[in-house]
C-alpha positions in Angstrom: -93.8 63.0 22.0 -91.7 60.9 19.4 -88.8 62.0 18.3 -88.3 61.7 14.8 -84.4 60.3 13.0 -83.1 62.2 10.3 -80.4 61.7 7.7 -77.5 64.7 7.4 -79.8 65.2 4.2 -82.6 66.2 6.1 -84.3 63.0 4.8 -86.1 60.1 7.2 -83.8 57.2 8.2 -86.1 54.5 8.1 -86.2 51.6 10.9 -82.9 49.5 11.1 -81.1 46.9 12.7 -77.8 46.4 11.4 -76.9 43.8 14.2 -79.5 41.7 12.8 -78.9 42.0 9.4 -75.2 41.2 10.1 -76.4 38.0 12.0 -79.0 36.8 9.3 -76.3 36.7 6.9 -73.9 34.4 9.0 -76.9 32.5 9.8 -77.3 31.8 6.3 -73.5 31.2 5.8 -73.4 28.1 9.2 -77.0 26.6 7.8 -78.7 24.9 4.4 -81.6 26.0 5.7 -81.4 29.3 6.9 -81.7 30.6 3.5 -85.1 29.2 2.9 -86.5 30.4 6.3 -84.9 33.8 5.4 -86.7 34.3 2.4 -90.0 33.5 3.8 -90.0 37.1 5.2 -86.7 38.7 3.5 -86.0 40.6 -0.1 -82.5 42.2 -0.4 -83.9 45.6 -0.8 -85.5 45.0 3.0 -81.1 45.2 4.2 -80.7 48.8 5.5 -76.7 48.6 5.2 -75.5 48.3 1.5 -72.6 45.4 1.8 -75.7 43.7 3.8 -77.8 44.0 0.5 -75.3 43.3 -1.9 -74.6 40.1 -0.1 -77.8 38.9 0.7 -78.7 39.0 -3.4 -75.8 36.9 -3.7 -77.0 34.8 -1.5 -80.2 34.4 -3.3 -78.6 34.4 -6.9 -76.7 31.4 -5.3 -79.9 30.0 -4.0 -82.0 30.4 -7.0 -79.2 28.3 -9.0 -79.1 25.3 -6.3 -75.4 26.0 -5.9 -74.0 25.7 -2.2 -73.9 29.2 -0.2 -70.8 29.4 1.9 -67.8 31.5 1.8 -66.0 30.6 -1.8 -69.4 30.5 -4.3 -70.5 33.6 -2.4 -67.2 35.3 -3.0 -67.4 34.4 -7.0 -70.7 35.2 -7.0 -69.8 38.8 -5.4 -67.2 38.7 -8.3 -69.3 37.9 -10.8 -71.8 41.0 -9.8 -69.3 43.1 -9.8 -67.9 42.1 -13.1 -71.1 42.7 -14.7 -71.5 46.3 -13.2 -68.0 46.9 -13.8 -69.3 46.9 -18.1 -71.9 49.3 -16.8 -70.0 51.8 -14.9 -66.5 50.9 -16.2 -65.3 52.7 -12.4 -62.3 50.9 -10.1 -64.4 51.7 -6.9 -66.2 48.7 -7.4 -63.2 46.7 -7.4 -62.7 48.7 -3.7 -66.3 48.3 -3.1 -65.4 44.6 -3.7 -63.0 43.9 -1.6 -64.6 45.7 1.3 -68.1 43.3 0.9 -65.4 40.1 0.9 -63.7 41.4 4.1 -67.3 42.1 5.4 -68.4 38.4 4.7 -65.6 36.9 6.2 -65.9 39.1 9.6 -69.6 38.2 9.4 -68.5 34.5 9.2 -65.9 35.0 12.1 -68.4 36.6 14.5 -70.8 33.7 14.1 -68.1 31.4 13.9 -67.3 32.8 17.9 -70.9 32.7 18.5 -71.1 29.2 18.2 -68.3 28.1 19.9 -69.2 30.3 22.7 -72.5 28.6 23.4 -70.6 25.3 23.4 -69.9 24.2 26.8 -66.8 22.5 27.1 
């Protein structure tokens, strides 16, 4: 018999992988390409974890503009977003929202950063 997941809410946690998501986005962070391949079989709304979303639209807002994606255009971008909800919601948790995707990004960038120079044999 299958057991079934379910949120404190008694709601359905659908299927996730937040290892992945975490290592699609440095993917897309080390390569030009990864993007492209990415969005082949990826929307943002398809990112379980939230920072995972909100980054991954960057991403794409980035990519959609031919602008370089890596670590300073994604972290104005992130601004930029949150600047525009900020004259929706007018609320200061986004500013701590904010800083918790940038610290997020750069930790993402850090473990593939590790990742690659531990499959380098020196």
């Amino acid at each position: 018999m299958t057991e079934v997941t379910h949120s404190n809410n008694g709601g359905r946690i659908p299927p996730q992988d937040i290892v992945a998501e975490k290592s699609i986005l440095g993917a897309i962070l080390i390569s030009d390409n990864a993007i492209a391949d990415a969005l082949e079989v990826l929307r943002p709304e398809d990112f379980y974890d939230e920072k995972n979303r909100l980054v991954f639209g960057a991403m794409l807002n980035l990519y959609d503009q031919h602008r370089p994606i890596d670590l300073l255009t994604l972290t104005a971008e992130l601004k930029s977003l949150k600047e525009l909800k900020g004259q929706r919601t007018h609320g200061q948790h986004l500013f701590q929202g904010q800083n918790l995707i940038l610290r997020h990004i750069f930790m993402l960038k850090q473990i593939r950063l590790e990742d690659c120079l531990a499959s380098i044999s020196w």
